[in-house]
Steps between C-alpha positions, in 0.01 A plus 500: 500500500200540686130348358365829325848574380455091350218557312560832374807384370274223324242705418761633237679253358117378424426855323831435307494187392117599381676811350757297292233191391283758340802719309626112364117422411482813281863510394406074376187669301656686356814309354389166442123484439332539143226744612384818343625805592189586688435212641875542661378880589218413677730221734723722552275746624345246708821378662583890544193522705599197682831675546350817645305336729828247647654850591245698667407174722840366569739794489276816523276363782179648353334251714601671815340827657195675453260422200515878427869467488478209295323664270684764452852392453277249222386818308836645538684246320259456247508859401883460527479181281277645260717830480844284418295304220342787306749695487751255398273403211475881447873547480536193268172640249721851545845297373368324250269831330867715447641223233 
């Protein structure tokens, strides 16, 4: 395995290992601590920030390329992001108006 190939390879198991820390971190919230419901909302949607940013430096390479590149594959996947969320919550406000 040559050098590059080396620290590619631990480049990822590094984004990983971040990756799993910060889905056991929210998953612990969740289960085992007495905190409000918002106060578990707002960690959560901390850690998913945290999350977001783990993949777009260690497995999207956002760091690499132009800066107008950067930028947009960023704005892409935010729209993307944002798309997936509303209309899920959509969908669910949708499902639970026809009871």
């Amino acid at each position: 395995m040559s050098e590059q190939q080396h620290a590619s390879a631990k480049h990822h198991v590094i984004g990983f290992a971040l990756s799993l820390v910060l889905t056991f971190v929210a998953l612990f919230l969740v289960i085992n601590t007495p905190l409000s419901a918002g106060l578990k909302l707002t960690a959560i949607i901390i850690l998913a920030i945290f999350q977001m940013l783990v993949q777009l430096v260690y497995f999207m390479h956002v760091t690499e390329g132009s800066k107008v590149y950067q930028i947009i594959s960023i704005s892409y996947g935010l729209f993307v992001a944002v798309c997936i969320v509303a209309g899920s919550i959509w969908l669910m406000l949708l499902n639970g108006m026809e009871g």
